[in-house]
N, C-alpha and C positions, 0 to 999 in steps of 0.2 A: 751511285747517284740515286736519289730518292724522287718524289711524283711532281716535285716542286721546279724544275728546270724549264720547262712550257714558260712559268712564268717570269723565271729571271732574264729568258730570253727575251720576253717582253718589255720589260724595264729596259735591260743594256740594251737593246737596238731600238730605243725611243732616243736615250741617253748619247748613243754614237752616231746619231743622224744628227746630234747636232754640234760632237765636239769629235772630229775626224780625228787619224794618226796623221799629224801633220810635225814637220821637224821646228822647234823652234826652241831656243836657248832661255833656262830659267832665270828669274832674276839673283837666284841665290847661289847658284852655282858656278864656278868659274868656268868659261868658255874659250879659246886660245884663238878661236877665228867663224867666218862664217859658220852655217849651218850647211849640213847638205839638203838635196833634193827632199821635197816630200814624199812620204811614204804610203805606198800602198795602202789597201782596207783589207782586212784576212776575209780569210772564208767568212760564209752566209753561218753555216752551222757553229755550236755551242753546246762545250764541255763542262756550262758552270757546275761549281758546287753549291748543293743545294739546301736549305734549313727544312725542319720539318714543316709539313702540309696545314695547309687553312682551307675552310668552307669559303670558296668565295663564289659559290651560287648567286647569279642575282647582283652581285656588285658588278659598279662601275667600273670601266676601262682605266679612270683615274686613282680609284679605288685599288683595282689589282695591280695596277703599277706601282703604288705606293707600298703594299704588300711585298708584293716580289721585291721590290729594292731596300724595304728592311729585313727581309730573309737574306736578301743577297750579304747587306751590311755586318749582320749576326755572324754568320759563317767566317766572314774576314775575320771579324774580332777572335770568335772562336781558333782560330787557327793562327793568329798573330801569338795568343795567348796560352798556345798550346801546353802544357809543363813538358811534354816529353819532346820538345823542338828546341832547335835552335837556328842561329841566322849562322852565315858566317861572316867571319871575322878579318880574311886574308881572301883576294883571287888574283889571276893572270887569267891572261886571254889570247887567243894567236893573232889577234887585231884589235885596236880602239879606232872609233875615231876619229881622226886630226891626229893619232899617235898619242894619245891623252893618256896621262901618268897621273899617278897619286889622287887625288881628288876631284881633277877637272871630271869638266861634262864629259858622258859617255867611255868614263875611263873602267876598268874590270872593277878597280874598288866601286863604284856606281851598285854594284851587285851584293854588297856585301851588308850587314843591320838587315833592320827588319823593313819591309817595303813601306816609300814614302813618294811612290806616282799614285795620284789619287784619279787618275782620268786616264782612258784608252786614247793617246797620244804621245808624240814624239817628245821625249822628257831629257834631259841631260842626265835628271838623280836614275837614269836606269844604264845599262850597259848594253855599246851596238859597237859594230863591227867597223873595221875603216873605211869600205867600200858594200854597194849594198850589191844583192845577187849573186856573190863571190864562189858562192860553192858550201863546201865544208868550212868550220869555222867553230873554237870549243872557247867555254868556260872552265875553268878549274878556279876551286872553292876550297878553302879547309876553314874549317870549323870550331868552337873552343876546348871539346874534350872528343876524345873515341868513344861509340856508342856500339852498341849491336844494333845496326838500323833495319828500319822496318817498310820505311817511307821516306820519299823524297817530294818536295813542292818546289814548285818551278814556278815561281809569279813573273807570266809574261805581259809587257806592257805596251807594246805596240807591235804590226807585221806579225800576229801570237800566230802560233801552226807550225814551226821553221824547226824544232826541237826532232833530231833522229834516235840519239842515245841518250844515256845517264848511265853513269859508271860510280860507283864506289869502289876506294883502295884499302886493301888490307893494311895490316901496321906492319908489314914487310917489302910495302910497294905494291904488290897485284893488284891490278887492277880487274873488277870481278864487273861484267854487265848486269845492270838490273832490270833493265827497260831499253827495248829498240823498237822501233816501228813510226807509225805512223799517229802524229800529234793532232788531238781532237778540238785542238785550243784556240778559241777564237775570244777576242773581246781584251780587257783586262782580269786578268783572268790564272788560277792554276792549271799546269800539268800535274798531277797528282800522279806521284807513280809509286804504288804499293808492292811490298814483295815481301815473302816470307824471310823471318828476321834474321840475321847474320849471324854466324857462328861464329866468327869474328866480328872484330872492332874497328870502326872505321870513323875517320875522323876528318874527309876528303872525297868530295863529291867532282865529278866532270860533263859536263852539258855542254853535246854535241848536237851542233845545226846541221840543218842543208840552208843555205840561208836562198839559193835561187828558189825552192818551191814555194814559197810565201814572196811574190815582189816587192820592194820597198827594203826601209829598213826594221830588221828586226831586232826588238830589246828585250831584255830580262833586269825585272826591277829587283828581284830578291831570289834565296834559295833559300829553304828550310831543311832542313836535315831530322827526321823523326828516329828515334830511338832511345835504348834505355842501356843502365850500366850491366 
């Protein structure tokens, strides 16, 4: 994380005080029945990723808000854009819901392309579970080739903090832990979880929640998978 986060948390908590995680059905997405309950607000704190630093001595509060929200903006692209990433292509999930299959709102494929919630709010295009507060609750991901991975991005888009594990599989099945702990992720926003590179090839990511520590519901709008052949 670089010196630039002060201000992106500035931007996002101007930006989320006035568009909550609230549950509501896109107009482009197919939905099979009502919506659930609204959803929590995550924690106060903030893991964004950050672009490099500006002199903003002296400027406006309108000024540094605009700053930090195209630093913020730069960052997305730079990582949407990554050469050594990928989306994926295929997921399951231990729940959707409404039970949502194939394309509907909040179904696992929700999770799969390159992320397209543009706001910290309750999204269809993102993937949540069928009941909120459940407990434990996983994503599984596979991807378009095997890489030796290095890195994982987790774009969480509403209820973000809910994230316990992230597992990568060998290309014999093992499944090898990368990251467990405890999720810094507030906002719309990445878990960013880096690790020294594979000595195998993995082509198959898993994201595991707690979904009770964050109330509400919790969604992941995309996963990227970083590595190389």
């Amino acid at each position: 994380m670089k010196n630039y986060s002060k201000l992106i948390m500035f931007a996002t908590g101007l930006a989320f005080l006035i568009a909550g995680c609230k549950k509501e059905v896109p107009n482009n997405v197919s939905a099979t029945s009502s919506a659930p309950h609204p959803a929590a607000a995550a924690p106060a704190a903030t893991a964004a990723p950050a672009a490099s630093t500006a002199d903003t001595s002296g400027a406006s509060a309108d000024t540094t808000a605009k700053l930090a929200g195209a630093a913020w903006a730069l960052k997305q692209d730079e990582i949407k854009n990554d050469a050594k990433g990928q989306w994926a292509i295929e997921a399951t999930a231990s729940s959707t819901y409404n039970d949502a299959k194939g394309q509907d709102s909040w179904s696992a494929n929700q999770a799969t392309g390159a992320p397209n919630v543009d706001h910290y709010a309750d999204d269809g295009h993102a993937w949540t579970t069928k009941t909120q507060d459940s407990g434990i609750e996983w994503l599984d991901l596979k991807f378009p080739k095997p890489v030796h991975a290095e890195e994982v991005r987790v774009r969480e888009s509403c209820g973000s903090g809910a994230v316990i594990k992230v597992e990568v599989f060998d290309e014999q099945g093992g499944a090898h832990t990368v990251w467990a702990g405890n999720d810094p992720t507030t906002d719309l926003n990445y878990l960013m979880v880096k690790f020294p590179k594979t000595a195998y090839k993995t082509d198959r990511v898993k994201i595991t929640l707690a979904t009770n520590v964050v109330p509400g519901w919790n969604e992941i709008d995309a996963v990227q998978l970083v590595g190389s052949d």
